[in-house]
LUMRO-57098 format. One record per residue (C-alpha): x, y, z; residue number from 1. Coordinates in Angstrom, 1 decimal, always signed. Layout:
<rs>
<r x="X" y="Y" z="Z" i="NUM"/>
...
</rs>
This chain:
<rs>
<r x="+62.9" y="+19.5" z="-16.5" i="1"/>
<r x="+62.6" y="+22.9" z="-14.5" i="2"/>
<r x="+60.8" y="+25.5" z="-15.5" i="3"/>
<r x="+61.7" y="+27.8" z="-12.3" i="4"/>
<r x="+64.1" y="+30.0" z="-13.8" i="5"/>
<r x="+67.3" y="+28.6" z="-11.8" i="6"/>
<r x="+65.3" y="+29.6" z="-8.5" i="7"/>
<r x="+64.9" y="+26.9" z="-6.4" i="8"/>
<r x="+61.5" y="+26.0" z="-4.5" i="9"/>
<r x="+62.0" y="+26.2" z="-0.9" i="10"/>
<r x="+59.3" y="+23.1" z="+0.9" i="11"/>
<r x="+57.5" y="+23.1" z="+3.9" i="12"/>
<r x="+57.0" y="+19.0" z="+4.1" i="13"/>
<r x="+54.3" y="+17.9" z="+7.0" i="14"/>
<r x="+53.3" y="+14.7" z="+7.4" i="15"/>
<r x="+52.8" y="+12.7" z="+10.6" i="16"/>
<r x="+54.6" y="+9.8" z="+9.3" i="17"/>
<r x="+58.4" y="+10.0" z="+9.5" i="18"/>
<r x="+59.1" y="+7.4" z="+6.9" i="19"/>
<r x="+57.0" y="+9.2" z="+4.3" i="20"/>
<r x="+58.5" y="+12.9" z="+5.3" i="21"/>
<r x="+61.7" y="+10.6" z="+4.0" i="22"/>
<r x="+60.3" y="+9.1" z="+0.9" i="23"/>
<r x="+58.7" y="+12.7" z="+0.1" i="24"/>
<r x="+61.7" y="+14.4" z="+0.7" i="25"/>
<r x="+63.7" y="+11.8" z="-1.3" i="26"/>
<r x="+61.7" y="+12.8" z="-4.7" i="27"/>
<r x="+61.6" y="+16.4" z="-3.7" i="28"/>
<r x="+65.5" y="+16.9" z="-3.3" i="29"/>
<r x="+66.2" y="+14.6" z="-6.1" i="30"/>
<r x="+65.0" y="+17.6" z="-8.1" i="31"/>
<r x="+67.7" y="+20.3" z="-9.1" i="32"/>
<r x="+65.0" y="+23.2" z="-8.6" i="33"/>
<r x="+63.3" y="+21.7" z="-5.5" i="34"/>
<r x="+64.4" y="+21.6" z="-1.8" i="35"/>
<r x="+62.6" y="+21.0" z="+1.2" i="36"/>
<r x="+64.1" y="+23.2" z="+4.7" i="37"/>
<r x="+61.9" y="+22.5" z="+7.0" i="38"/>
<r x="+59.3" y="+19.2" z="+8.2" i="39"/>
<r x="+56.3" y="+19.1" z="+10.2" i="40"/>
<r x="+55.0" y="+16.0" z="+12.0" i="41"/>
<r x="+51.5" y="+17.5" z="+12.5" i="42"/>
<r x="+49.5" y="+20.7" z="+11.5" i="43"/>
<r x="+50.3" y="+22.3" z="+14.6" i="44"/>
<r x="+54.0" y="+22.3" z="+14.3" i="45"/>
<r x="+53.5" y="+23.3" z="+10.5" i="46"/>
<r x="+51.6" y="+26.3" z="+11.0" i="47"/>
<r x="+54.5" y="+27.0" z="+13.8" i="48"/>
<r x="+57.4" y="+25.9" z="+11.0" i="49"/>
<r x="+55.6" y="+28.3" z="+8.8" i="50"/>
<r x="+55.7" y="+31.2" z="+11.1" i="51"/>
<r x="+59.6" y="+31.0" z="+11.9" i="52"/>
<r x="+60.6" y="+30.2" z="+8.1" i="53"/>
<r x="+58.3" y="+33.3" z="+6.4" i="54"/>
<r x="+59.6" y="+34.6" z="+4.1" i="55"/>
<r x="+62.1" y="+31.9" z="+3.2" i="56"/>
<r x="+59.4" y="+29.5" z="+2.4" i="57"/>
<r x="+57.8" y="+28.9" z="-1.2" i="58"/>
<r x="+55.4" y="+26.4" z="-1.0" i="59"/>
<r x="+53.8" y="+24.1" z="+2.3" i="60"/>
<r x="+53.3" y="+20.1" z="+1.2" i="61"/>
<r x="+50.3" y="+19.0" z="+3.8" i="62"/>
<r x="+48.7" y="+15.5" z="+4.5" i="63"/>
<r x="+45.2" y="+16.3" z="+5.5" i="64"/>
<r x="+45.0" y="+13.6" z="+8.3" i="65"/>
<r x="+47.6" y="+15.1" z="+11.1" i="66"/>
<r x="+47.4" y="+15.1" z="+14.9" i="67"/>
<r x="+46.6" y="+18.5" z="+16.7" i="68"/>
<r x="+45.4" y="+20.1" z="+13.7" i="69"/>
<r x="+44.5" y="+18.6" z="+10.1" i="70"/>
<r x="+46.3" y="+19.9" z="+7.0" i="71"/>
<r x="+43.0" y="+22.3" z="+6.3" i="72"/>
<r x="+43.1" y="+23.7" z="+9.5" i="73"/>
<r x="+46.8" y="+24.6" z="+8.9" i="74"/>
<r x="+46.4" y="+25.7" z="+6.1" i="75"/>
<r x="+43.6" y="+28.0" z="+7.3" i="76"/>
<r x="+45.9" y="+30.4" z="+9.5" i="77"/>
<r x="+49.0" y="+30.0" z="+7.1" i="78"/>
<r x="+47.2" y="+31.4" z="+4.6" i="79"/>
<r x="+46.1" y="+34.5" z="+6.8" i="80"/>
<r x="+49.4" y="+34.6" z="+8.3" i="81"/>
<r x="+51.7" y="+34.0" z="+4.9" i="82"/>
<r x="+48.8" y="+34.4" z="+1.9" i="83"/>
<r x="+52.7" y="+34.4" z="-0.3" i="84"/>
<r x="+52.9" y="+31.3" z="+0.5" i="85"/>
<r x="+52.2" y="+28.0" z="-1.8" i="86"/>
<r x="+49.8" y="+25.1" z="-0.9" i="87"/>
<r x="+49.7" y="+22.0" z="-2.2" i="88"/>
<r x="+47.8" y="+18.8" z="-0.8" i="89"/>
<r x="+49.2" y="+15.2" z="-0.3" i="90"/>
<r x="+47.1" y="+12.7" z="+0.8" i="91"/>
<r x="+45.5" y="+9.3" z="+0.6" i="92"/>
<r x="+41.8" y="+11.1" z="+0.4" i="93"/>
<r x="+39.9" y="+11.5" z="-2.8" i="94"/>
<r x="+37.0" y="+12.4" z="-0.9" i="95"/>
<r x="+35.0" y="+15.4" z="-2.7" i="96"/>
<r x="+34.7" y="+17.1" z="+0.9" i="97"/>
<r x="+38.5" y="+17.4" z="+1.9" i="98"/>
<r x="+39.3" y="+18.3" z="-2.2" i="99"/>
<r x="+36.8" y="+21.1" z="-2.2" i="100"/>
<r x="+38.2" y="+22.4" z="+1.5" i="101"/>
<r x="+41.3" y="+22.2" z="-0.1" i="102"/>
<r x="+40.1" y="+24.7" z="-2.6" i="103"/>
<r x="+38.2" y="+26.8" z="+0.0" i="104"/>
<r x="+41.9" y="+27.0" z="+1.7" i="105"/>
<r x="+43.6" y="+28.0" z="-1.4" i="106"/>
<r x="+45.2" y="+25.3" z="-2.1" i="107"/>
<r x="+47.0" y="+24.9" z="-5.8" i="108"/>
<r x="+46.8" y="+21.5" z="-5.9" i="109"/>
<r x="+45.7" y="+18.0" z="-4.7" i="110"/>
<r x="+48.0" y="+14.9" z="-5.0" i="111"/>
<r x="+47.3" y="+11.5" z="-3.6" i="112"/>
<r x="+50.0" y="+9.4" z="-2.1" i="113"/>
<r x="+49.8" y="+6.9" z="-4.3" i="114"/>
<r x="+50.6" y="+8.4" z="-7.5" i="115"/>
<r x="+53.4" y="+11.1" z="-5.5" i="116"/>
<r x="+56.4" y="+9.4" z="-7.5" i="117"/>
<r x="+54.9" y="+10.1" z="-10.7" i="118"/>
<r x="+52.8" y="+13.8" z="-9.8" i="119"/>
<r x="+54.3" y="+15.5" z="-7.1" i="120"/>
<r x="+57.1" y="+17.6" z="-8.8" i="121"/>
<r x="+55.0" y="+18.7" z="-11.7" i="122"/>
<r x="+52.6" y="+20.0" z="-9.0" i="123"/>
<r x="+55.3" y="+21.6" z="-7.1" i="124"/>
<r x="+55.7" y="+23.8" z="-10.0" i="125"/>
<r x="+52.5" y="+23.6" z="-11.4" i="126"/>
<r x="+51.6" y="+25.6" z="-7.7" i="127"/>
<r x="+54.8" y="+27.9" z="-7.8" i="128"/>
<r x="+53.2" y="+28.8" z="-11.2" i="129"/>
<r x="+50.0" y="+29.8" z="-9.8" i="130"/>
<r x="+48.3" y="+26.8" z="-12.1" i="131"/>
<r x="+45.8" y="+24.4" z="-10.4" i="132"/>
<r x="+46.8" y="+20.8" z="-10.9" i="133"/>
<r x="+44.8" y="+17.6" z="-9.6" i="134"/>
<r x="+46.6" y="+14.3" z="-10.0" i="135"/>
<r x="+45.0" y="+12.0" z="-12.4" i="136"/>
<r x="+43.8" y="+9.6" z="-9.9" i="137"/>
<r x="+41.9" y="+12.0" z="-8.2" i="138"/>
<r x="+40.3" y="+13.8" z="-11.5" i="139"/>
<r x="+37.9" y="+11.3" z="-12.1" i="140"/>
<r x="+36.4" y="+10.3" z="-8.9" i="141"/>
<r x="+36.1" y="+14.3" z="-8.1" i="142"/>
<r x="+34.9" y="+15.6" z="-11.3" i="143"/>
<r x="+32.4" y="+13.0" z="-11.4" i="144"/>
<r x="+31.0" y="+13.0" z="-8.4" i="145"/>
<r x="+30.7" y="+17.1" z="-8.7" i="146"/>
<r x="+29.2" y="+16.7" z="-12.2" i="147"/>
<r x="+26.5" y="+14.1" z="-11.1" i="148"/>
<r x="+25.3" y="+16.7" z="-8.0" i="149"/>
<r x="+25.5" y="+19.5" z="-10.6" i="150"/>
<r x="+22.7" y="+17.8" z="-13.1" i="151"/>
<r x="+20.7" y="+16.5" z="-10.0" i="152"/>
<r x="+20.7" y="+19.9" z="-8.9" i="153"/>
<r x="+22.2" y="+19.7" z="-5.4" i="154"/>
<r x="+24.3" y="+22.0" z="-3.2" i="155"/>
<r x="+27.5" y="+20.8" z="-1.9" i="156"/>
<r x="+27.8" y="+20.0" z="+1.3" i="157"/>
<r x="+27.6" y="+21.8" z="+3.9" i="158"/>
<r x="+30.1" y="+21.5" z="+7.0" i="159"/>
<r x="+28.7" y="+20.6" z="+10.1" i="160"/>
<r x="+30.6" y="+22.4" z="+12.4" i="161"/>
<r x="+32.9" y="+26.0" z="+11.9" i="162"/>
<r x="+36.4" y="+26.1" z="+11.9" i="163"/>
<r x="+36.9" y="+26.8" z="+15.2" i="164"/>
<r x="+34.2" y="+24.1" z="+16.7" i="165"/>
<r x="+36.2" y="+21.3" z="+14.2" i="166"/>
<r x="+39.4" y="+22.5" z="+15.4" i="167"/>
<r x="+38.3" y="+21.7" z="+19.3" i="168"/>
<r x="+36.4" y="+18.0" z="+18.4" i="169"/>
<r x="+39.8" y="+17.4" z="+16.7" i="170"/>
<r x="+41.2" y="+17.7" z="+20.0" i="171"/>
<r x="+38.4" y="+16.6" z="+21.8" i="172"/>
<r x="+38.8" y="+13.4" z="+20.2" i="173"/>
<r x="+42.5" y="+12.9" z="+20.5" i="174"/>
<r x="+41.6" y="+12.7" z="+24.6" i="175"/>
<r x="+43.1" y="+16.1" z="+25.4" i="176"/>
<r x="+41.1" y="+17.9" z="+28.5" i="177"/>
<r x="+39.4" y="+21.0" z="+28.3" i="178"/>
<r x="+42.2" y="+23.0" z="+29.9" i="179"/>
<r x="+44.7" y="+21.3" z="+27.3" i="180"/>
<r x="+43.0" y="+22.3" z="+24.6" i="181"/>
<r x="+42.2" y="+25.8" z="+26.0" i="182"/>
<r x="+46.3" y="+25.8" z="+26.4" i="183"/>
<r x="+46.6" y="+25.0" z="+22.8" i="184"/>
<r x="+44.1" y="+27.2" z="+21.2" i="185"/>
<r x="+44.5" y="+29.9" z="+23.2" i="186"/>
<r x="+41.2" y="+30.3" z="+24.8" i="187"/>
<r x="+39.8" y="+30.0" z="+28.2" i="188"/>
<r x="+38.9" y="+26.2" z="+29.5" i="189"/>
<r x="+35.2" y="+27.3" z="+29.8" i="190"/>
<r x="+34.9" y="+28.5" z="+25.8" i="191"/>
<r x="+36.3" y="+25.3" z="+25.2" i="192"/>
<r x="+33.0" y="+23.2" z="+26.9" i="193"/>
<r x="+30.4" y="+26.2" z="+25.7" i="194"/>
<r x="+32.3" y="+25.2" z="+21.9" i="195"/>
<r x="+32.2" y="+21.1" z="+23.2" i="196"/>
<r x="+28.1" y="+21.7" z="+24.1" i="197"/>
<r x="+27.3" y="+23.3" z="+20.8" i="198"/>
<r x="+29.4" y="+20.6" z="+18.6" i="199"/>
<r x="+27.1" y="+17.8" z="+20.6" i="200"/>
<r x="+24.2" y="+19.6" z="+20.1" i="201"/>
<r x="+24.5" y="+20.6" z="+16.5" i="202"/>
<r x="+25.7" y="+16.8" z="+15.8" i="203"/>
<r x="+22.8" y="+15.2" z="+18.2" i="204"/>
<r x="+25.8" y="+13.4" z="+19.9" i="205"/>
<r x="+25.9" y="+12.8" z="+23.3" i="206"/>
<r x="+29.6" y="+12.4" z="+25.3" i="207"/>
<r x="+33.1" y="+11.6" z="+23.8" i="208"/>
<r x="+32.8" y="+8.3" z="+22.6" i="209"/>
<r x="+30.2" y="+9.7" z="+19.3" i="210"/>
<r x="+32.5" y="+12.8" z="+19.2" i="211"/>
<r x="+35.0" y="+10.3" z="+18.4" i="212"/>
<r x="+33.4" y="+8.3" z="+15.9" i="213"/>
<r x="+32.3" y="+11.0" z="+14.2" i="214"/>
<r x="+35.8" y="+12.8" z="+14.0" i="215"/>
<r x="+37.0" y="+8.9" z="+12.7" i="216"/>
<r x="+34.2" y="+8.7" z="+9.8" i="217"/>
<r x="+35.1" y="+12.5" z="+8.6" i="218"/>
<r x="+38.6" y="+12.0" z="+8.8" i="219"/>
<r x="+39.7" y="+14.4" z="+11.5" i="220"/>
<r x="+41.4" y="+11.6" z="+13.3" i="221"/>
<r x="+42.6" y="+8.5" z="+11.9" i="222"/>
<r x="+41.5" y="+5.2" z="+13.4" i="223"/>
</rs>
């Protein structure tokens, strides 16, 4: 049942997977308070989709795992560009790293693929609500693994690499050239392989190849 008020919820969908866009947006539209006006096939063109809609978007549905840019990293500069605006997290991750990024973000929510059918629209307004909701499938690998490093007494995590340096090895990785990725970020060629040195030097890596296992393992890039 909706609990919107008669307003509907207007969706930003990106995924890089056209068939799940569809079975996404069949659940979403099925729903008399939800409807999704614009898709993304990778963070990139979300952030972008974000940017023309505005002010006519609610909320922004993001698979973490997208070419160009990863759902965080899109989520990163809509949230400075449109702070209004919703998030909410789909994915096939229950790793404590991408749910606590996801937090970090400002993300309401965290759903994983597999339980969509039966989570996703109670999140949708769960986020339009300003509550937090985790699916249950995620709760109890997350909780407990943050529990257990909160008795032993350790820190979470820390990232390896700053925004901006993840946001090149993404690329990096993909096989785009410096002066691509310059091109796409908006920065000279030559920041691009001072940013490139540091990330190999930081990560004790030495050419491409370990940039590109390392952005597989960490989930920047799928396999």
């Amino acid at each position: 049942m909706s609990d919107t008020g008669g307003h509907q919820i207007r969706v930003l969908l990106a995924d890089d997977h056209a068939l799940v866009r569809k079975g996404i947006r069949l659940i979403l539209d099925s729903e008399a308070d939800l409807t999704v006006v614009a898709e993304a096939g990778d963070g990139a063109e979300a952030v972008a989709e974000a940017r023309r809609a505005g002010g006519a978007l609610d909320l922004a549905i993001l698979d973490i795992a997208m070419p160009r840019r990863t759902g965080l990293q899109a989520a990163r500069e809509i949230s400075q560009r449109l702070p209004h605006l919703r998030l909410l997290f789909l994915t096939m991750y229950d790793n404590e790293q991408y749910f606590f990024e996801a937090l970090k973000v400002g993300a309401c929510g965290y759903v994983l693929k597999s339980a969509a059918d039966r989570d996703l629209v109670s999140a949708c307004r769960a986020a339009m609500r300003d509550e937090p909701f985790i699916c249950a499938d995620a709760q109890t690998t997350l909780v407990r693994t943050y529990l257990d490093r909160v008795r032993r007494g350790d820190d979470l995590p820390d990232r390896a690499v700053t925004d901006r340096e993840e946001e090149v090895l993404k690329l990096v990785a993909e096989g785009h050239s410096s002066k691509q990725i310059g091109e796409l970020l908006f920065i000279s060629a030559k920041t691009v392989e001072r940013h490139r040195a540091n990330i190999l030097q930081r990560l004790g890596m030495r050419d491409r190849t370990d940039l590109t296992r390392y952005a597989i393992r960490t989930g920047l890039i799928e396999p």
